[in-house]
TILUM-896769 format. One record per atom (N, C-alpha, C): x, z, y; atom name; residue number from 0. Coordinates in Angstrom, 1 decimal. Each point is the difference from the previous one (the first is absolute). Last residue first. Layout:
TILUM-896769
> X  Z  Y  CA  NUM .
...
end
This chain:
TILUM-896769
> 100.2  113.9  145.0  N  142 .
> 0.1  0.6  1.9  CA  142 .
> 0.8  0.6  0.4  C  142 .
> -1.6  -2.5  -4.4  N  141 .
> 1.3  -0.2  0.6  CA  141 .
> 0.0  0.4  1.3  C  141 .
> -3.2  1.3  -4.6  N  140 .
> -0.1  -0.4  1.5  CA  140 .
> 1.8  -0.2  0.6  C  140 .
> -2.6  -0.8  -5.2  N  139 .
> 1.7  1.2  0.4  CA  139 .
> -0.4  -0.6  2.1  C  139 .
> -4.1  0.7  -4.4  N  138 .
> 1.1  -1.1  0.9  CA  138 .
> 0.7  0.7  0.8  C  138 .
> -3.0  0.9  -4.7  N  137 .
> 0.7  0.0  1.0  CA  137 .
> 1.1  -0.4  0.5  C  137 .
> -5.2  -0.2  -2.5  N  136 .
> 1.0  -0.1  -0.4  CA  136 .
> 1.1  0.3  1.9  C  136 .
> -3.7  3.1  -2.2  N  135 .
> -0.1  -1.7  0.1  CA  135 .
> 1.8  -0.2  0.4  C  135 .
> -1.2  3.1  -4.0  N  134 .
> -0.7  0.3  1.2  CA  134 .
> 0.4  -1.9  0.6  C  134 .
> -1.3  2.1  -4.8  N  133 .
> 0.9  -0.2  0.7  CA  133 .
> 0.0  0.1  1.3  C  133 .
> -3.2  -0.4  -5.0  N  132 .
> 0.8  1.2  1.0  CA  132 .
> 1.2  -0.3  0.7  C  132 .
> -4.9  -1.8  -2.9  N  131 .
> 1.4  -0.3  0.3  CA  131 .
> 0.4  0.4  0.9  C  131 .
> -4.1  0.4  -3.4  N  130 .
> 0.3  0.8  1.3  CA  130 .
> 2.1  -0.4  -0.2  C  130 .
> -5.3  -1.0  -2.0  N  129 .
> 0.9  -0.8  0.2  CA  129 .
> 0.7  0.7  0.4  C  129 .
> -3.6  2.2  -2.7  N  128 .
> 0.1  -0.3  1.1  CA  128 .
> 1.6  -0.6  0.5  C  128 .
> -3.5  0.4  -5.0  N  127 .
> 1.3  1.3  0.9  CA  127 .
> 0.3  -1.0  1.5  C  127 .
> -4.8  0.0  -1.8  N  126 .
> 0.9  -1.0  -0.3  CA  126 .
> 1.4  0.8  0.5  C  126 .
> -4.6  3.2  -1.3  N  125 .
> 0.6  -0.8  0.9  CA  125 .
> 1.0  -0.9  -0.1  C  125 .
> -1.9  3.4  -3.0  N  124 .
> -1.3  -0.8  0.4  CA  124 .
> 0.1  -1.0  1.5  C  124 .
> 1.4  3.6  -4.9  N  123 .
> 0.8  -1.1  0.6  CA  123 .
> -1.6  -0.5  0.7  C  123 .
> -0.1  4.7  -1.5  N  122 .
> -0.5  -1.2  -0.9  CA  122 .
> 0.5  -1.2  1.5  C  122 .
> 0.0  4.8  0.3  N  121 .
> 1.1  -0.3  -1.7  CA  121 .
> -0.3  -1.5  0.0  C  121 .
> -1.7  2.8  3.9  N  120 .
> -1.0  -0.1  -1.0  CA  120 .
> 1.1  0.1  -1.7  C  120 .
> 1.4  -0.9  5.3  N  119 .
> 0.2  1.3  -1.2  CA  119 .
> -0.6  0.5  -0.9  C  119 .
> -0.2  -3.9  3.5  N  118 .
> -1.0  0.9  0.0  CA  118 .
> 0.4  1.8  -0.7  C  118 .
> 2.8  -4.6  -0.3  N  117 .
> -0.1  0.5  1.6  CA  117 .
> -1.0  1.0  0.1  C  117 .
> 2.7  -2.3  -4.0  N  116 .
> -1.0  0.8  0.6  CA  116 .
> 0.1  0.3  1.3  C  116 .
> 2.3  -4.6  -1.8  N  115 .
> 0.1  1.6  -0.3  CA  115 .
> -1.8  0.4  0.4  C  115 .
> 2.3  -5.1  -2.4  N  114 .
> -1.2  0.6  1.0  CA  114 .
> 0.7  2.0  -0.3  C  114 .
> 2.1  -5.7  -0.5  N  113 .
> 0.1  1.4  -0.5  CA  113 .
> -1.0  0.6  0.9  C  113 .
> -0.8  -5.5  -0.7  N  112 .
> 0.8  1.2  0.5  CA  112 .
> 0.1  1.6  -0.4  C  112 .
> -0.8  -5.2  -2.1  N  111 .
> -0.7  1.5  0.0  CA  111 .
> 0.9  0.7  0.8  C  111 .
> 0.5  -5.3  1.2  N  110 .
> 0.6  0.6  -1.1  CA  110 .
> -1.2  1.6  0.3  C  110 .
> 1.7  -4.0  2.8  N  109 .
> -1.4  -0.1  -0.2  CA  109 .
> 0.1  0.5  -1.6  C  109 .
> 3.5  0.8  4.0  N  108 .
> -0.3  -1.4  -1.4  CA  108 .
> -1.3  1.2  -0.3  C  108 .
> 3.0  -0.9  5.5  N  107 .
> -1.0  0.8  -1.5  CA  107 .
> -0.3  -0.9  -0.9  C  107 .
> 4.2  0.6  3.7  N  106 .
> -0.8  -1.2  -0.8  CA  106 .
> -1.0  0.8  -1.2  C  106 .
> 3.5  1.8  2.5  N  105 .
> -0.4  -0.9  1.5  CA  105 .
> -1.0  -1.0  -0.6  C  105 .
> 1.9  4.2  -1.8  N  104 .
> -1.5  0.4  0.6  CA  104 .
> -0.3  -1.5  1.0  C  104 .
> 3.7  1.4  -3.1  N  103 .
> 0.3  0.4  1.6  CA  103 .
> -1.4  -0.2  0.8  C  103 .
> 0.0  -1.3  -5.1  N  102 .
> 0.4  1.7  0.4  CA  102 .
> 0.4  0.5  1.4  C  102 .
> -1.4  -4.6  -0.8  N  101 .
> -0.8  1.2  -0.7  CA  101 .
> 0.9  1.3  0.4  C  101 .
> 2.3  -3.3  0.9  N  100 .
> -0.7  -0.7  0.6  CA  100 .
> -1.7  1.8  0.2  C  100 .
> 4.0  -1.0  -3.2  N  99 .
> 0.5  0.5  0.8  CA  99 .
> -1.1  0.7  1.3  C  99 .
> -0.6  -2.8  -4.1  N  98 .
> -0.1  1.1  -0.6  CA  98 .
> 0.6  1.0  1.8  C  98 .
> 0.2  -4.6  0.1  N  97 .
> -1.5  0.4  0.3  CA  97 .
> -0.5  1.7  -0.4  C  97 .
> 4.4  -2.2  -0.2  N  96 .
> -0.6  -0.1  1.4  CA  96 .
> -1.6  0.4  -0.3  C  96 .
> 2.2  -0.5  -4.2  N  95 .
> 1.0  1.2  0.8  CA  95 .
> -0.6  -0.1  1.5  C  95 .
> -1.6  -3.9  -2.4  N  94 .
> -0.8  0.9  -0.4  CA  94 .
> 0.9  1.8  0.7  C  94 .
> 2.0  -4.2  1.1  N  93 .
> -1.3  -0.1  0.4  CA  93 .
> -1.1  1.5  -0.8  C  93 .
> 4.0  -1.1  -1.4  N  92 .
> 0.2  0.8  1.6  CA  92 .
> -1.1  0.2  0.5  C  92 .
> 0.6  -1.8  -4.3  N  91 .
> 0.2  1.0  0.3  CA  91 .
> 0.0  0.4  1.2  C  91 .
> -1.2  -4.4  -0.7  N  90 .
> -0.9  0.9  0.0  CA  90 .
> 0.3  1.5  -0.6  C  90 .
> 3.4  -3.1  1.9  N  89 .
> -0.8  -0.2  0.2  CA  89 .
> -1.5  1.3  -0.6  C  89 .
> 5.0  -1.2  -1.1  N  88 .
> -0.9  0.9  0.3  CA  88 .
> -1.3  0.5  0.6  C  88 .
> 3.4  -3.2  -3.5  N  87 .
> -0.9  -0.4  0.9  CA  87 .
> -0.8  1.2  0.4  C  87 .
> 5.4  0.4  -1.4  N  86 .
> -1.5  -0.4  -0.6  CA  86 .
> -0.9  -0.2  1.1  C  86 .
> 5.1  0.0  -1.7  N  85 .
> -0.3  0.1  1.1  CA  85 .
> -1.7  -0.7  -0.3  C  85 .
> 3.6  2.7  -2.9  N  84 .
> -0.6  -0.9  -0.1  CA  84 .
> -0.5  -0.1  1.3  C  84 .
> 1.3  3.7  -2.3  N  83 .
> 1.0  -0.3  0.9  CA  83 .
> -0.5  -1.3  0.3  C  83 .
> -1.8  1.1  -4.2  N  82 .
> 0.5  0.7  0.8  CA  82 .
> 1.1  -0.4  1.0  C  82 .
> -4.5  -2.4  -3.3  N  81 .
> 1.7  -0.4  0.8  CA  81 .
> 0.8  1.6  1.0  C  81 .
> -3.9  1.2  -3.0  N  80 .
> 0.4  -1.6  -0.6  CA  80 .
> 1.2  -0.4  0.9  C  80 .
> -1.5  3.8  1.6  N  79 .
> 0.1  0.5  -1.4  CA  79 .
> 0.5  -1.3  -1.0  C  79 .
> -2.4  -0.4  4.1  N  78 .
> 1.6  0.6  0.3  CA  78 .
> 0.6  -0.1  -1.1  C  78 .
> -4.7  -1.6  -0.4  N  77 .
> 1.1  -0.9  0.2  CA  77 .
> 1.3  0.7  0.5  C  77 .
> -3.4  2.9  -0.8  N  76 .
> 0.6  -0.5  -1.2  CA  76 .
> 1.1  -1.1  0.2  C  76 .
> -1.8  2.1  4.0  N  75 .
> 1.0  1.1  -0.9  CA  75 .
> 0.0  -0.7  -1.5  C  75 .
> -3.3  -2.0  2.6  N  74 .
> 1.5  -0.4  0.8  CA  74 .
> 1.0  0.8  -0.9  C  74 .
> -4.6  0.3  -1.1  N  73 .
> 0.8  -1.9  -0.8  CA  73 .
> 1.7  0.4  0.7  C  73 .
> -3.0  3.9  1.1  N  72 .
> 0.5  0.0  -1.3  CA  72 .
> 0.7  -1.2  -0.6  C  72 .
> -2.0  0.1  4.2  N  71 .
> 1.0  0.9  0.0  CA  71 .
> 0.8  0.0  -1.6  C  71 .
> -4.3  -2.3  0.3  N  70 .
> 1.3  -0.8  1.3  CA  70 .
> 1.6  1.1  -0.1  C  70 .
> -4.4  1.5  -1.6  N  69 .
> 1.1  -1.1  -1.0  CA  69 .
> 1.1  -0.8  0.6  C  69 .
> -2.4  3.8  2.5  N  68 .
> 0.4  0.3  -1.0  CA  68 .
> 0.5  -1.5  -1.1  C  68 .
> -2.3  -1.2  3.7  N  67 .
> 1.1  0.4  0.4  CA  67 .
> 0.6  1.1  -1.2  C  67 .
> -4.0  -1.9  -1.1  N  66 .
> 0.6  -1.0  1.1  CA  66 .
> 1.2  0.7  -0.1  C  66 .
> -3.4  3.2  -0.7  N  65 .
> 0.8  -1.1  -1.1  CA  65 .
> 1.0  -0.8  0.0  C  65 .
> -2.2  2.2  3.6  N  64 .
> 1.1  1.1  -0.4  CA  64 .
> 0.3  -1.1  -1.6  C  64 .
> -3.3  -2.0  2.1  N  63 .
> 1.7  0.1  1.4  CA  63 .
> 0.6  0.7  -0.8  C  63 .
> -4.4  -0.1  -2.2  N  62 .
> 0.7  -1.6  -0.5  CA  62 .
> 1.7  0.1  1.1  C  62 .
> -3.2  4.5  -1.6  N  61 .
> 0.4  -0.5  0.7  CA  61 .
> 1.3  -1.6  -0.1  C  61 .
> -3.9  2.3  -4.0  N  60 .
> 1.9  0.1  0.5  CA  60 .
> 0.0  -0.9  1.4  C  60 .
> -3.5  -0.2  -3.5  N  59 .
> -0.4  1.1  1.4  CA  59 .
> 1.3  0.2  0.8  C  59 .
> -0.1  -3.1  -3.7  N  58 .
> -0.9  -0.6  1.1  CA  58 .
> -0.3  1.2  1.0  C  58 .
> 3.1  1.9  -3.7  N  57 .
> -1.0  -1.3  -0.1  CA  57 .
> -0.4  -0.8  0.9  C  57 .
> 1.1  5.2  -0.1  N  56 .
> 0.7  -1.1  -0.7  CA  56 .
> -1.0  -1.2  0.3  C  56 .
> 1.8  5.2  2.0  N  55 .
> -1.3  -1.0  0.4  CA  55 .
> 0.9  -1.3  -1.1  C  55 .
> 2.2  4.0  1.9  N  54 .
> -0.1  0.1  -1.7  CA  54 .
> -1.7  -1.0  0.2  C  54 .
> 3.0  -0.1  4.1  N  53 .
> 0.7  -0.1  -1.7  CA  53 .
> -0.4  0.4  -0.9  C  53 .
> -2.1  0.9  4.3  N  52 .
> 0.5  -1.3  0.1  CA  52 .
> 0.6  -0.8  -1.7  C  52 .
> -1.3  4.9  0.5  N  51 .
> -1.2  -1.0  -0.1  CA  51 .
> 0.6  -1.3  0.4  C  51 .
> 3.3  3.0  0.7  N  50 .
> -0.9  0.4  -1.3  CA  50 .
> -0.7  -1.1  -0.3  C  50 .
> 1.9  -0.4  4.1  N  49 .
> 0.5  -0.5  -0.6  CA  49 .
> -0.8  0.8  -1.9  C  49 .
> -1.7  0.2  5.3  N  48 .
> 0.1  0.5  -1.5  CA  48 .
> 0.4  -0.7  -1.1  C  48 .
> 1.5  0.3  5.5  N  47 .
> -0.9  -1.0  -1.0  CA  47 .
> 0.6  0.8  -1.2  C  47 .
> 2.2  1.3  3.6  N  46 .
> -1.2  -0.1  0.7  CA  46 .
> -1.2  -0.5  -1.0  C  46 .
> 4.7  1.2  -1.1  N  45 .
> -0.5  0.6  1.2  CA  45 .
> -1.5  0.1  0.7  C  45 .
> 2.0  -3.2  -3.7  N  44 .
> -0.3  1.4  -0.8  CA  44 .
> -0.2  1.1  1.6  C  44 .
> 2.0  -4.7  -0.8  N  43 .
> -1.3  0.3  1.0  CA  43 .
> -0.8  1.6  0.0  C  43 .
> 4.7  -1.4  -1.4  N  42 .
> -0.1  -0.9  1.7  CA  42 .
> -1.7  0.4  0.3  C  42 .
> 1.7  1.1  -4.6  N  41 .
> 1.1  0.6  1.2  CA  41 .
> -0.9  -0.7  1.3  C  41 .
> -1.2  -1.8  -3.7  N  40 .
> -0.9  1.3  0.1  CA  40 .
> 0.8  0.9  1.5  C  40 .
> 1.9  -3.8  -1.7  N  39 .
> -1.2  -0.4  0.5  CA  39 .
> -0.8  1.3  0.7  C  39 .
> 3.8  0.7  -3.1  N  38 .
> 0.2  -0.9  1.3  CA  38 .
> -1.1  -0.2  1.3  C  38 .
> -0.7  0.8  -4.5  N  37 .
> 0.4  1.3  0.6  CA  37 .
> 0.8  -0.6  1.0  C  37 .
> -1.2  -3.4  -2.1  N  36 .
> -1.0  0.8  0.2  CA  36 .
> 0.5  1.0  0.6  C  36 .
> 3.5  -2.3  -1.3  N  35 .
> -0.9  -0.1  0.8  CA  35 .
> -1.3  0.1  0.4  C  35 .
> 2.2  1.3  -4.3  N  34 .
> 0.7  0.8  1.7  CA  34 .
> -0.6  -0.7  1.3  C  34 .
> -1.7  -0.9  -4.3  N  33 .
> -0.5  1.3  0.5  CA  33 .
> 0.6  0.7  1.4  C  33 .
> 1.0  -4.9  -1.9  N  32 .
> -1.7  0.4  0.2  CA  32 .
> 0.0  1.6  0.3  C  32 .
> 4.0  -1.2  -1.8  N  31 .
> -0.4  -0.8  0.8  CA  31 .
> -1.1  0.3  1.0  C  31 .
> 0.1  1.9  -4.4  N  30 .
> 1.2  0.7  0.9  CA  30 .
> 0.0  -0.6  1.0  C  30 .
> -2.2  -2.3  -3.1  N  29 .
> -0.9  0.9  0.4  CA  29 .
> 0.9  1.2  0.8  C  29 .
> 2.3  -4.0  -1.2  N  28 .
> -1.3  -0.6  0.4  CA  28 .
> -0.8  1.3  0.8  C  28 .
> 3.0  0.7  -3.7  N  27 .
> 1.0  0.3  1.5  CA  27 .
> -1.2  -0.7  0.9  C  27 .
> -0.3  1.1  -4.5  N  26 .
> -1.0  0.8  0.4  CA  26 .
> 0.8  -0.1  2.0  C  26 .
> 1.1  -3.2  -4.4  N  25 .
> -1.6  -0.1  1.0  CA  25 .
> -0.2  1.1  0.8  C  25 .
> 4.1  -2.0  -2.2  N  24 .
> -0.5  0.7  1.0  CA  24 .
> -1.2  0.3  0.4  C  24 .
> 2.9  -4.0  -2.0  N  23 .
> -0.6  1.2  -1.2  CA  23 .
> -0.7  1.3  0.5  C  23 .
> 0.5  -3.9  3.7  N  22 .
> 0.9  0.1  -1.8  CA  22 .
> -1.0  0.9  -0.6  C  22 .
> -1.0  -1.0  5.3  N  21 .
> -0.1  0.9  -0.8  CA  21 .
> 1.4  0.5  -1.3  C  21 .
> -0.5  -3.9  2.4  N  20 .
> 0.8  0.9  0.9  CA  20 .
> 0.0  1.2  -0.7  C  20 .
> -2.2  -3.8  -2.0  N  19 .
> 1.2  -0.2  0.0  CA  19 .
> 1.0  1.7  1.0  C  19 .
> -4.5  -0.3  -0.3  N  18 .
> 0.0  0.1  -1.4  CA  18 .
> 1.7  -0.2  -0.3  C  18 .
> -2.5  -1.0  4.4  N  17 .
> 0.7  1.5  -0.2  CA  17 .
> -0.1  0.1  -1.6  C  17 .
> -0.3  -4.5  1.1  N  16 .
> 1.2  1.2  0.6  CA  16 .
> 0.4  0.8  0.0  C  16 .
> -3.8  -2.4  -2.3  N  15 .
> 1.2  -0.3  -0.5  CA  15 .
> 1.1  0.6  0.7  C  15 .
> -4.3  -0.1  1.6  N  14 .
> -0.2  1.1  -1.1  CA  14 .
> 1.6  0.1  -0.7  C  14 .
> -0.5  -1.7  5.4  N  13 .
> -0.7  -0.4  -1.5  CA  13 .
> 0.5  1.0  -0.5  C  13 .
> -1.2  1.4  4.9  N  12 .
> 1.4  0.0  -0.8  CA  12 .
> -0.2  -0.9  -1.3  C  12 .
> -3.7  1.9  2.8  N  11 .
> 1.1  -0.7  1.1  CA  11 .
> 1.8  0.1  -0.6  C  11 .
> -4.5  0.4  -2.0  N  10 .
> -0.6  -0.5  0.9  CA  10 .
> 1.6  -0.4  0.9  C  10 .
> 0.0  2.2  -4.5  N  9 .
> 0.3  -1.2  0.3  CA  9 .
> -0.3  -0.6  1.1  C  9 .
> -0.3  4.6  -1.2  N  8 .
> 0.9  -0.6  1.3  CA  8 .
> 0.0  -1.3  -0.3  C  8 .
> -2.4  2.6  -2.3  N  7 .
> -1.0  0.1  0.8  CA  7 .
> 1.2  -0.8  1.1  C  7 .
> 1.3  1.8  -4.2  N  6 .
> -0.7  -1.8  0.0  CA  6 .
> -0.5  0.2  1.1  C  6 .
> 2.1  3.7  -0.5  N  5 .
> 1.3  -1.0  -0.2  CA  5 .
> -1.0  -1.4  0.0  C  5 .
> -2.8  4.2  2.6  N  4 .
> 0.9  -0.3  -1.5  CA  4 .
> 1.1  -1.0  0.6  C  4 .
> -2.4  3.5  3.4  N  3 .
> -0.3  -1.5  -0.8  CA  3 .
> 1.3  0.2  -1.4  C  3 .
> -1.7  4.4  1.6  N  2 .
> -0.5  -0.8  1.2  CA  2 .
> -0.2  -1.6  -0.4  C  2 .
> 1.2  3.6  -3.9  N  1 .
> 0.7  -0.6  1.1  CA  1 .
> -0.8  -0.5  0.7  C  1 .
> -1.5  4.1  -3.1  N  0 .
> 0.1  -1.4  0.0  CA  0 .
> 0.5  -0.5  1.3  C  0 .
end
């Protein structure tokens, strides 16, 4: 079962759009919805249990990862309705900045994180650990 449905978007699209953007199409809605979820899952799936993030329904479903999953999904339908169209991006970017935000470790979401073994028992029992790799940054001396 899909994360949210085609009625769960009326919160940020009426029923009459995507019915119109849709046509005869019902299953493009859920093609919609799946790629950006796997989208989604892209940016957090390093550090956060996207498993348990997405298969939770109802009132247990994180309300940010919702949020920004329909926001993603209204923006790629309205493409889909004016292509080439100069659209209001706003809370796509806004949600692409946050998905960004997460995965570079500069913004934690309050999501199940992935846990390993650190004992060698078999049995997950620590958060997997932040670990961003670079060195500092470098300046060119003019001597």
């Amino acid at each position: 079962m899909a994360f949210i449905t085609k009625e769960e978007l009326r919160t940020v699209a009426p029923a009459d759009f995507v019915d119109i953007v849709v046509g005869i199409d019902d299953g493009l809605v859920d093609e919609i919805i799946g790629e950006m979820t796997a989208l989604i899952k892209t940016n957090l799936g390093a550090y956060y249990d996207t498993d348990l993030i997405f298969s939770q329904t109802g009132d247990e479903r994180d309300a940010t990862v919702l949020m920004y999953l329909k926001d993603l999904v209204f923006y790629k339908l309205l493409k889909r309705r004016k292509p080439g169209a100069l659209l209001n991006e706003e809370e796509y970017n806004e949600a692409m900045k946050w998905l960004e935000d997460i995965s570079t470790g500069k913004r934690r979401a309050n999501l199940p994180t992935v846990k390993i073994d650190t004992d060698g028992d078999g049995i997950p029992d620590a958060d997997t650990p932040f670990m961003k790799l670079g060195g500092n940054r470098k300046y060119q001396n003019g001597w």
